[in-house]
C-alpha positions in Angstrom: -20.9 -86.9 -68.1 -23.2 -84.7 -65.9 -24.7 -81.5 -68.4 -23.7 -77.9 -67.2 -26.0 -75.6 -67.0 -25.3 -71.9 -67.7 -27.2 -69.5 -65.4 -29.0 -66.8 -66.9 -27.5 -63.4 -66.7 -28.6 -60.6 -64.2 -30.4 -58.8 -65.5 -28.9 -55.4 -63.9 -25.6 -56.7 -65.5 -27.0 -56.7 -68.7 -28.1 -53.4 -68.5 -24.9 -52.0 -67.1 -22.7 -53.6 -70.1 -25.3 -51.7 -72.4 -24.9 -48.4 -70.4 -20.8 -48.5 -70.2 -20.9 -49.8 -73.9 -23.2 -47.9 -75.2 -22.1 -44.6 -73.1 -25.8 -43.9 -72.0 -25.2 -41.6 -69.1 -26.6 -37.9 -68.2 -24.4 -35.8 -66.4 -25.8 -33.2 -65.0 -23.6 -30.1 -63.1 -24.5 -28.5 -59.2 -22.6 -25.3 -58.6 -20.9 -24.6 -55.1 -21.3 -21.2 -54.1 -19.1 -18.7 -52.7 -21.2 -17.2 -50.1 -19.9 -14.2 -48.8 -19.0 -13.0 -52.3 -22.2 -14.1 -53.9 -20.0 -15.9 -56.7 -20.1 -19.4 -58.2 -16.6 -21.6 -57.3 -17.3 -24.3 -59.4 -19.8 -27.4 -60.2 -20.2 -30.6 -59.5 -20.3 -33.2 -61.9 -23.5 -35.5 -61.7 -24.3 -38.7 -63.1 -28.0 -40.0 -64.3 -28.3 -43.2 -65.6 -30.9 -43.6 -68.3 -34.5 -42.9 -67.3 -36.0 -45.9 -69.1 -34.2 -48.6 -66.8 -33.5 -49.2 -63.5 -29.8 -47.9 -63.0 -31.3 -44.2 -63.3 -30.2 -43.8 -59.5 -26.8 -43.4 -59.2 -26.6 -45.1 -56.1 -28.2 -48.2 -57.7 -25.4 -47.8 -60.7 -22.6 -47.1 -59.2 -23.4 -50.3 -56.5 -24.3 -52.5 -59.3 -21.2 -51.7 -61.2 -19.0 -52.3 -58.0 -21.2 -55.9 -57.5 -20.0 -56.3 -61.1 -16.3 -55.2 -60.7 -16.9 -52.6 -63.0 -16.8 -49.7 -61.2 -13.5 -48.5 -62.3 -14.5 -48.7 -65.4 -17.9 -46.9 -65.1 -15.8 -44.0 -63.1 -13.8 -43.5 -66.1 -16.8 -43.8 -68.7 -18.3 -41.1 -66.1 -14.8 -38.5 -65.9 -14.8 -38.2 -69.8 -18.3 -37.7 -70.2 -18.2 -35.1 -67.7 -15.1 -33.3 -68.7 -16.5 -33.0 -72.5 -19.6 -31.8 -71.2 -18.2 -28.6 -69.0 -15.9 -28.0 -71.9 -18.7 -27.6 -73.9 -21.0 -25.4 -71.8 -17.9 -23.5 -71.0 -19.2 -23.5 -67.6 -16.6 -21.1 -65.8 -14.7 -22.0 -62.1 -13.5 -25.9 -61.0 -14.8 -28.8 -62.2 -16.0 -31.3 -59.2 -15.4 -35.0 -60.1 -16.7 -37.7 -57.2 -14.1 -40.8 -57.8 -13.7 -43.9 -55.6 -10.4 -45.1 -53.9 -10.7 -48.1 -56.7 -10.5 -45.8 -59.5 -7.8 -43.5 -58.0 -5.7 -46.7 -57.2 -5.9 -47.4 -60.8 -4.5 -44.3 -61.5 -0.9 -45.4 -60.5 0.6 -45.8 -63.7 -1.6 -43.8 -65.9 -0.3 -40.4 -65.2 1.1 -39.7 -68.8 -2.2 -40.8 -70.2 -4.3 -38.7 -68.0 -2.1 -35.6 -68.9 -2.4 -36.3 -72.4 -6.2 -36.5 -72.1 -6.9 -32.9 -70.5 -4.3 -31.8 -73.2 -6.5 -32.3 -75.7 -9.5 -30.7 -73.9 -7.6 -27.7 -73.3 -8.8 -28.2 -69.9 -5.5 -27.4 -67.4 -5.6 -29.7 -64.6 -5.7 -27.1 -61.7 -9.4 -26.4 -62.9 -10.3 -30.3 -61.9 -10.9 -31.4 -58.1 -10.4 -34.4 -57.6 -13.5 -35.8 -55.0 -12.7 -38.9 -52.9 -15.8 -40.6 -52.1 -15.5 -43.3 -49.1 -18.5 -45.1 -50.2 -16.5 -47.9 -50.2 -13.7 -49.1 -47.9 -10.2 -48.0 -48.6 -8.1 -51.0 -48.2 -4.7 -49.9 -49.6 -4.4 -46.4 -47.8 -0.7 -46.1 -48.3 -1.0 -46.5 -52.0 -3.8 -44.4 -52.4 -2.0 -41.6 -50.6 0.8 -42.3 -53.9 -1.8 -41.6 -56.6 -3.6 -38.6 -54.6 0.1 -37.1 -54.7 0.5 -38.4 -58.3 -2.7 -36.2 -59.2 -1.5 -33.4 -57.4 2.1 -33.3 -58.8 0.1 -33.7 -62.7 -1.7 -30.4 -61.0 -5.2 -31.5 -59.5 -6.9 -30.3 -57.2 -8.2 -32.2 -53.9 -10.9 -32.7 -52.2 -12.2 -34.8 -49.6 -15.7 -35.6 -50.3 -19.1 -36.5 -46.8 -16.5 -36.2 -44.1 -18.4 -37.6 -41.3 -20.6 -40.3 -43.5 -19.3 -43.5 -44.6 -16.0 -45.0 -44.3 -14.6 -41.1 -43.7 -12.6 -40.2 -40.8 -10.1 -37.6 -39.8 -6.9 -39.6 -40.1 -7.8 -39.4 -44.1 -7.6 -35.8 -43.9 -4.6 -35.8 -41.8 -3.3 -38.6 -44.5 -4.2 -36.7 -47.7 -3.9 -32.9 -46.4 -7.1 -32.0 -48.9 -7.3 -29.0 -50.9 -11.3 -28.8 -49.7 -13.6 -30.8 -47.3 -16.9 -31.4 -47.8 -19.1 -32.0 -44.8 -21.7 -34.3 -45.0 -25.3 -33.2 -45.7 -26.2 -35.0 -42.3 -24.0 -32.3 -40.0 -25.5 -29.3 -42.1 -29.8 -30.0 -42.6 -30.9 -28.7 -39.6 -28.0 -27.1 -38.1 -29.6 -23.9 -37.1 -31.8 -25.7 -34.6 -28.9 -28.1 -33.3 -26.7 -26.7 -31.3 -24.5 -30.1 -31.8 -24.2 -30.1 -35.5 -23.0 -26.1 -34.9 -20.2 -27.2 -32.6 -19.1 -29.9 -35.3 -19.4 -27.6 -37.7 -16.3 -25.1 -35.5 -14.1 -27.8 -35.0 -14.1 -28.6 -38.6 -13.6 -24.8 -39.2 -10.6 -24.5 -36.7 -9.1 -27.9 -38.4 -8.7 -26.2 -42.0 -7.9 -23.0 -40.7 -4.8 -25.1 -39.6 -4.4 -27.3 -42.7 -4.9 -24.3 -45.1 -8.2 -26.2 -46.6 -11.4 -24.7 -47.7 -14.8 -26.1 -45.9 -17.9 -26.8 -48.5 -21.3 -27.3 -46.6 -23.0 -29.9 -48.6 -27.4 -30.4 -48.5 -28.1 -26.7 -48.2 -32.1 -26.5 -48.1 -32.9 -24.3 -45.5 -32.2 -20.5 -45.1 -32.3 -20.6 -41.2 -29.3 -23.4 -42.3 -27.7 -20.7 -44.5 -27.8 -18.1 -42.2 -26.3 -20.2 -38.9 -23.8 -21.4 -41.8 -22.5 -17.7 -42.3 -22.5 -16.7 -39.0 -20.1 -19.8 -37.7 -17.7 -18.7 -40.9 -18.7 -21.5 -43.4 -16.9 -19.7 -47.1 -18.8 -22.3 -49.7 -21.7 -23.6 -49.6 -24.0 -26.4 -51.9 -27.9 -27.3 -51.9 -31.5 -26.8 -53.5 -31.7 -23.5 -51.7 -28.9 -22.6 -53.9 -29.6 -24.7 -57.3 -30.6 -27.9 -58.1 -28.3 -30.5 -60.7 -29.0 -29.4 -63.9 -27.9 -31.1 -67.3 -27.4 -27.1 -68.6 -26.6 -24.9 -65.7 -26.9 -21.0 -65.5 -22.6 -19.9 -65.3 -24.2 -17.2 -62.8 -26.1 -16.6 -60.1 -29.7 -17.0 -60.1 -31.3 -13.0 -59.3 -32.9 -14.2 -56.0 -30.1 -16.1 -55.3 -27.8 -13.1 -56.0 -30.1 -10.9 -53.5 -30.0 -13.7 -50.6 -26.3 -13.5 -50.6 -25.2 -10.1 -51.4 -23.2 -8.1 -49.1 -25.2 -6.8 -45.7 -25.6 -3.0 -46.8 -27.1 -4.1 -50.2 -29.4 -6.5 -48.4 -30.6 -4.3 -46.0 -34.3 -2.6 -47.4 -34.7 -6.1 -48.2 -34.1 -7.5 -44.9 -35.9 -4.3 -43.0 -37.2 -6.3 -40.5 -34.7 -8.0 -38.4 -36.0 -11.1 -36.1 -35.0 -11.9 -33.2 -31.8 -15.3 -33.9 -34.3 -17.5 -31.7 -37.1 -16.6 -34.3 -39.5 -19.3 -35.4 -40.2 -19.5 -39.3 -40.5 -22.8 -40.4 -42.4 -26.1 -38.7 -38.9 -27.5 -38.4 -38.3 -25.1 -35.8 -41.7 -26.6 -33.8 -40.8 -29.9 -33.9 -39.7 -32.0 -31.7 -38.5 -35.9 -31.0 -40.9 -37.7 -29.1 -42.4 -41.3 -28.8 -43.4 -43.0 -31.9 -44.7 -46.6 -32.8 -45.1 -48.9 -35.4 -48.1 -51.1 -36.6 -46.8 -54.1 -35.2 -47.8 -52.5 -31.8 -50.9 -53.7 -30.0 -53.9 -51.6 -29.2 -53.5 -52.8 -25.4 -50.1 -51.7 -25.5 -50.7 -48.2 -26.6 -53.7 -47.8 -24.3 -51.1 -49.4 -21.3 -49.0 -46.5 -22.5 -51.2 -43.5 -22.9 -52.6 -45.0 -19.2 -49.0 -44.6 -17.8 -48.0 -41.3 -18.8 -50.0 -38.4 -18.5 -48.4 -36.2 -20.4 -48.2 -38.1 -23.2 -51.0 -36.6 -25.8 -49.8 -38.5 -29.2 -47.6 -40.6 -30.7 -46.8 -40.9 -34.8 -47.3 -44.5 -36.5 -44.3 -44.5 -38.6 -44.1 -47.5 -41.6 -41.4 -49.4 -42.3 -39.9 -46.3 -44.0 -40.1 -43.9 -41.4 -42.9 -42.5 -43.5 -45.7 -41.2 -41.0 -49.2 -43.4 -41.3 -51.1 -41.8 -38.9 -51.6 -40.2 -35.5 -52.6 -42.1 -31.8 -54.3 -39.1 -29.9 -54.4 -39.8 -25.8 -58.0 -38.5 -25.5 -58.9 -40.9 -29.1 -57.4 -43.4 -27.5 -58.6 -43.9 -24.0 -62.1 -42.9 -24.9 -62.4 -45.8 -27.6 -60.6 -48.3 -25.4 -63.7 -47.7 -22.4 -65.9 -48.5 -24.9 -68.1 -51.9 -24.5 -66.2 -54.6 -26.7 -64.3 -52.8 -27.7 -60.5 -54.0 -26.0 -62.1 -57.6 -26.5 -62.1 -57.5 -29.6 -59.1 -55.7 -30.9 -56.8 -55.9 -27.7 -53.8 -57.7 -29.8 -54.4 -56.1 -33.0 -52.8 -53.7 -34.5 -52.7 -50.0 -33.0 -53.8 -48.6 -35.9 -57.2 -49.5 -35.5 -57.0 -46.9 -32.9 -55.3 -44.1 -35.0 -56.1 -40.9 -37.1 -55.2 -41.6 -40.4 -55.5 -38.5 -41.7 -53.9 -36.4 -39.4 -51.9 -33.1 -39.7 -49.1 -32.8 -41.3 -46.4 -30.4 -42.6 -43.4 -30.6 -44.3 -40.1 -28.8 -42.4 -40.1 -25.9 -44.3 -43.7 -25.0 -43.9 -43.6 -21.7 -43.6 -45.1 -20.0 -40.0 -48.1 -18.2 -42.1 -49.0 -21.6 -44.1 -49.0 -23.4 -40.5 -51.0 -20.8 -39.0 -53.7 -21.1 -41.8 -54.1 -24.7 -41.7 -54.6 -25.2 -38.4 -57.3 -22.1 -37.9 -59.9 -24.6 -40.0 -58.9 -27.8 -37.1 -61.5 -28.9 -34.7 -61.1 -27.9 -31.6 -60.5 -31.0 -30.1 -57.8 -31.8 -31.9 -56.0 -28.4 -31.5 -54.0 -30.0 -28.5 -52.7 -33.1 -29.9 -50.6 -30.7 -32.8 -49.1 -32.0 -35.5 -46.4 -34.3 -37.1 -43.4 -32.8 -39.3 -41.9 -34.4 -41.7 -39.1 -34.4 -44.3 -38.8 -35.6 -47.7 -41.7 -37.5 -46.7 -39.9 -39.3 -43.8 -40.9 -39.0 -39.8 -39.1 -35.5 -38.5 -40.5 -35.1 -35.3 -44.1 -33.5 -34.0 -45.1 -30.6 -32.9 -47.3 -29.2 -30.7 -50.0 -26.5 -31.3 -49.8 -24.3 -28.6 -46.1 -24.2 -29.2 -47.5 -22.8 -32.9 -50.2 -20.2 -31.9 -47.4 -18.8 -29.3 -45.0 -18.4 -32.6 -47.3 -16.7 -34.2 -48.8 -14.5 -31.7 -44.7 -13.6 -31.5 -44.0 -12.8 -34.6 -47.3 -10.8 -35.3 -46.1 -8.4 -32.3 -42.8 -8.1 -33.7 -43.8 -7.3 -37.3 -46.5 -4.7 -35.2 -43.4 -2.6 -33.5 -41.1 -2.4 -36.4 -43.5 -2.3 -39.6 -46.6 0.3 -40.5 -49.7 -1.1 -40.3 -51.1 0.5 -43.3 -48.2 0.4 -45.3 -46.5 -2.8 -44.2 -43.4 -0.6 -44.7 -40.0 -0.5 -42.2 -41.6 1.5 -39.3 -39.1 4.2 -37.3 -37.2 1.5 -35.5 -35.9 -0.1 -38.5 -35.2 3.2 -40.6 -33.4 4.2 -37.3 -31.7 1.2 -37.7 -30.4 1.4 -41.3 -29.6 5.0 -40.9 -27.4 4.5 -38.3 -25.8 1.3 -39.9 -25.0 3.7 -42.8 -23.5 6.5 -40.8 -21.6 4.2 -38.6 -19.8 2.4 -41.8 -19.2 6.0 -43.4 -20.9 5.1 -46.5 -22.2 8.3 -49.1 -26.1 8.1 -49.6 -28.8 10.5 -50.1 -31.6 10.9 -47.7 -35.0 12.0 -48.3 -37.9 13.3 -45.7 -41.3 13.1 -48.2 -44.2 14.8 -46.5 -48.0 14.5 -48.4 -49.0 18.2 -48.1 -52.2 19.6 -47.9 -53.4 15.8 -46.4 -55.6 16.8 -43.5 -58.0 18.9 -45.5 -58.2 15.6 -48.2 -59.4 13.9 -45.2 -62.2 15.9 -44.1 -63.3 16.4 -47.6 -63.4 12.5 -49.0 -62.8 10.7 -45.7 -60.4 8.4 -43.6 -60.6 5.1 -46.2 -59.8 7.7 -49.1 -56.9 9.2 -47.0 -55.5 5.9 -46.1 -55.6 4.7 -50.1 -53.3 8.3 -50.8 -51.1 7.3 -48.8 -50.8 3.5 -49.7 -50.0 5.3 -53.6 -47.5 7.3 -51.8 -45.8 4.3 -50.4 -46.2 1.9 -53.5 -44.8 5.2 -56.1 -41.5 5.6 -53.6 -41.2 1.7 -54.0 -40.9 1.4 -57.4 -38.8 4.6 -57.6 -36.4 2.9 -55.8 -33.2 0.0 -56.7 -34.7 -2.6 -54.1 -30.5 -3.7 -54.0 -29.5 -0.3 -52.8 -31.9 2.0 -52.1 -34.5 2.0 -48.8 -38.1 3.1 -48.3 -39.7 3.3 -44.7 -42.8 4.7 -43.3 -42.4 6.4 -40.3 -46.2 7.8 -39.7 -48.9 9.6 -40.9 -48.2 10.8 -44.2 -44.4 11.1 -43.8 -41.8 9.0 -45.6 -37.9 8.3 -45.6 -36.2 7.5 -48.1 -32.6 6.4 -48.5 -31.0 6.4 -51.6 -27.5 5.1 -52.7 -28.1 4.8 -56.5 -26.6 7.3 -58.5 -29.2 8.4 -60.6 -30.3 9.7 -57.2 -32.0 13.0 -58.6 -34.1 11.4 -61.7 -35.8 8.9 -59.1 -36.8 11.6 -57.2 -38.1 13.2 -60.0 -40.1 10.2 -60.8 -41.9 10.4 -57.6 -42.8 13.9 -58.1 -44.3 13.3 -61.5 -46.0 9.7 -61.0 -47.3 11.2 -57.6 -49.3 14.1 -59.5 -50.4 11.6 -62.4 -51.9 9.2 -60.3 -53.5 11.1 -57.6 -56.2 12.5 -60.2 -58.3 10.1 -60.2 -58.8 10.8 -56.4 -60.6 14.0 -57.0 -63.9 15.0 -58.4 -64.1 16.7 -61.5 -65.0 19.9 -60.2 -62.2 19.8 -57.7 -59.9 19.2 -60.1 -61.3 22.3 -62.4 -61.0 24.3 -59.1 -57.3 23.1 -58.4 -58.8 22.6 -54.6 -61.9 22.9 -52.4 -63.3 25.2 -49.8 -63.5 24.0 -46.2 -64.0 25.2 -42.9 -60.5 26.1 -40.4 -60.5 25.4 -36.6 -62.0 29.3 -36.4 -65.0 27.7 -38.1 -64.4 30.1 -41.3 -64.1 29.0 -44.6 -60.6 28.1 -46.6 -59.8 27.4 -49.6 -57.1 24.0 -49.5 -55.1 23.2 -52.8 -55.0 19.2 -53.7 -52.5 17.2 -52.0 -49.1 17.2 -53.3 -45.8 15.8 -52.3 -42.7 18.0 -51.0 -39.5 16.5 -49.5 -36.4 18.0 -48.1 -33.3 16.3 -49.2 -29.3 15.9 -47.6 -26.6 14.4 -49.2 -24.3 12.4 -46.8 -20.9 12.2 -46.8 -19.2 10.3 -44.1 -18.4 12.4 -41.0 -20.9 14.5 -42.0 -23.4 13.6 -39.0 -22.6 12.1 -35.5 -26.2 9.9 -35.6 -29.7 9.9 -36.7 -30.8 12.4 -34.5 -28.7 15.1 -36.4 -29.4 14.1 -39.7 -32.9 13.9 -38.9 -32.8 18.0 -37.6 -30.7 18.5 -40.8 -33.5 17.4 -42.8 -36.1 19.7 -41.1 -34.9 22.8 -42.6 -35.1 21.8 -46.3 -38.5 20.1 -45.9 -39.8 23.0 -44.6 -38.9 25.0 -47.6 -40.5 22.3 -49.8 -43.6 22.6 -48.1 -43.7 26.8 -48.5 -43.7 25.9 -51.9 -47.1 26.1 -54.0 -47.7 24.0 -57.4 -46.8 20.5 -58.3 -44.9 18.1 -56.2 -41.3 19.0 -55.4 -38.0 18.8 -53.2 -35.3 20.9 -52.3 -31.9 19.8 -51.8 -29.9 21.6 -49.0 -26.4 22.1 -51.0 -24.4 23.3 -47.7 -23.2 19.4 -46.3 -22.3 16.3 -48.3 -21.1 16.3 -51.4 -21.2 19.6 -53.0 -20.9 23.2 -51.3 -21.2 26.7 -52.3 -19.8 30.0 -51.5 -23.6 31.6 -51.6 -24.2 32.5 -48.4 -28.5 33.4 -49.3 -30.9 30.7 -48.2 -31.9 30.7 -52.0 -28.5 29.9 -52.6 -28.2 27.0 -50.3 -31.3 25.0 -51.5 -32.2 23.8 -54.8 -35.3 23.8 -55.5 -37.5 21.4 -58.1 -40.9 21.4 -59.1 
């Protein structure tokens, strides 16, 4: 009789029956975000194999176990393990759980079982979503649509997990009527500069606005994505720009995180300086598709094609991965390619004999500033050819530098009309801006005109550089006086300030400026000045005057709403109490005009009407 020989076993197999056995998973937990109310909706459940082998993808372990026809099994292994562990960091909101149409199939006849199980968690079932992923074809759709409704009549929630990648498609959702759908990170990375992905984006909004479904944005990296995303309606969102998978998640909201989506009026002093919505930030925004070649491409052919077009300047070399190699430059090119021999010798070798291999290049979210800096050290000569862009390593397109120089030359003249040079504060137009916002939605704040008395004879004394540093302390003391969330600071010339205030505590913050402004300006004066309480120096009629040290005033209105039509009325309002302020002699002060906002008075004097504090 012939002998049999018994193959060896896989070794991925092996190490999957040692993982599922052995329960050696990581699961770690991504929240989805609530965007216009700043608040966490619930986590997804992750899964890590073991870093020591290679099923630490999940990709590569949950295709190995499917090779293996294991997968339901590993799904399960996955479900408990994840259901224990956001039990255990008593993570708050819904639970996220990504499960093929193999293991919900298999789900038929277990529905007492699975009952029983979150029974003994203490986990009710409404706080579970139920993800289908269409990694894999669904070849029973009629009896998948029975265990969906199975789940839901147990009490799960649904969901409907990359709509637009995979096997997905819009007759599922019609079919299963999901509680969310999640669009695939493909339609949302890089939506703000494609108009396409927007419009796919709409029509998914108008389809759950019919089906009574919530929309989840999925791959969130970008905040030019975020902000597009919230302006098209988008109410969750998911990404790195929100928080990364983490085996022991935050239950809240990181702080920056928290600022980037809090409500418009609390973001406001942040956000002083509006650009323009066709801004350019990031080297995403510069790039652009064009030709690119591979190493299998001759040297002749490249020169043929640098020869034929004119305006082509470069091209990328992309490897096998998409993964940028190096840069052909037209002038590189042709210059080489005249040279004796040269096209002789290397005519049918590879182009990238011909190629920069060290060219520039920046990641997508390269900020404008970085860009900028980079390229001021490039030889001239290259200046022309730009740039390639990539992300996560891979080929995004290329960009060209005058297209970079013209973004930054843009953005320098924007921040130039709407911030203070010295100061780098919001300059009038923007204060102009956030006072009218305020007034227009009827809102109660405080607003403060600060004023540097006594400045102009500082000057002449200890000079222009000396004058400037005053009032750089002036700006930075108001700063930190101020709740960056609520309150605003802006610079509006010279030595006068606004400032807007919505905390409470309105009255001990502007005592703080007052007092830190009088500690810390010491140090400006000489001793003797300082014994002196001033200096002598000459008036316009060429006679001598004595000038007290600089000190701060400010006149101060409370607004209620309906209390002033527009800025240009509250501004007048404020006149009158600053004016008072700065008739005042000793250290810094305010006076607060008691006859608008929030509390009046029968006392008809002027002495009556403002309150004055030193």
């Amino acid at each position: 009789m012939p002998s049999t020989h018994l193959l060896p076993p896989d070794p991925l197999e092996v190490v999957l029956s040692s993982i599922i056995r052995d329960g050696r998973l990581d699961i770690h937990f991504q929240p989805l975000v609530e965007v216009d109310r700043a608040q966490i909706l619930g986590f997804e459940a992750l899964t890590r194999g073991p870093a020591d082998t290679a099923l630490q993808s999940p990709l590569v372990l949950f295709e190995t176990a499917a090779r293996f026809d294991r997968l339901v099994e590993l799904e399960r292994l996955v479900v408990r393990r994840a259901l224990r562990r956001f039990k255990e960091l008593n993570l708050p909101g819904q639970l996220f759980l990504n499960l093929t149409a193999d293991t919900l199939l298999a789900t038929g006849e277990r529905g007492a079982l699975i009952a029983r199980e979150f029974a003994q968690l203490d986990l009710p079932a409404s706080r579970v979503v139920i993800e289908l992923t269409e990694t894999r074809p669904i070849l029973e759709p009629e009896r998948l649509q029975d265990s969906m409704r199975s789940l839901r009549e147990l009490g799960f929630v649904v969901a409907l997990d990359d709509l637009g990648e995979g096997f997905a498609s819009l007759k599922r959702w019609m079919d299963i009527r999901p509680d969310f759908v999640k669009i695939d990170r493909h339609f949302i990375d890089g939506i703000a500069q494609d108009p396409l992905k927007q419009q796919f984006v709409r029509s998914i909004l108008e389809m759950a606005a019919s089906s009574g479904c919530t929309v989840v944005a999925e791959g969130l990296e970008q905040l030019s994505d975020l902000t597009v995303l919230r302006r098209l309606g988008v109410p969750v969102c998911q990404g790195y720009l929100l928080a990364r998978p983490c085996a022991t998640p935050r239950p809240a909201l990181r702080a920056e995180v928290d600022a980037l989506l809090a409500p418009e009026h609390r973001r406001r002093s942040a956000d002083w300086m509006r650009l323009p919505p066709d801004a350019i930030t990031t080297a995403a925004q510069l790039a652009r598709r064009s030709h690119t070649v591979t190493p299998r491409l001759s040297c002749q052919a490249v020169v043929d094609m640098f020869q034929r077009d004119e305006q082509l300047f470069s091209m990328p070399v992309l490897d096998a991965d998409n993964r940028p190699i190096g840069l052909l430059r037209s002038l590189q090119v042709l210059k080489r390619s005249a040279e004796r021999y040269f096209m002789d010798i290397h005519e049918k070798r590879s182009c990238t004999a011909l190629m920069d291999a060290q060219p520039l290049i920046f990641d997508a979210s390269t900020s404008l500033r970085d860009m900028s800096e980079a390229i001021a050290s490039l030889d001239d000569r290259l200046m022309v050819d730009g740039f390639i862009v990539t992300r996560e390593g891979e080929y995004f397109g290329t960009g060209r530098s005058t297209d970079l120089l013209k973004a930054v030359s843009d953005l320098q003249v924007h921040s130039a009309r709407y911030a203070n040079p010295l100061t780098l504060l919001p300059g009038n137009v923007p204060t102009d801006q956030h006072l009218d916002a305020l007034l227009h939605e009827g809102r109660d704040f405080v607003a403060v005109a600060w004023d540097i008395d006594h400045f102009k004879p500082f000057n002449d004394v200890y000079g222009y550089a000396a004058g400037d540093d005053i009032i750089k302390l002036c700006a930075q003391i108001l700063l930190t006086a101020v709740d960056p969330d609520l309150d605003f600071v802006g610079h509006i010339g010279g030595d006068d300030f606004v400032m807007v205030l919505s905390s409470d505590d309105w009255t001990a913050r502007l005592q703080q400026v007052c007092r830190e402004f009088d500690r810390q300006v010491r140090p400006f004066f000489s001793a003797e000045h300082l014994a002196l309480g001033g200096y002598i120096t000459l008036n316009r009629q060429n006679q001598e005057s004595f000038n007290p040290l600089p000190t701060l005033s400010a006149g101060v209105v409370q607004v209620q709403p309906g209390t002033f039509d527009g800025v240009r009325a509250l501004s007048a309002a404020l006149a009158e109490p600053k004016h008072v302020a700065k008739c005042g002699t000793g250290p810094s002060r305010y006076f607060v005009d008691r006859r608008r906002g929030f509390h009046h008075t029968d006392d008809s004097t002027l002495a009556g009407l403002l309150e004055s504090v030193g």
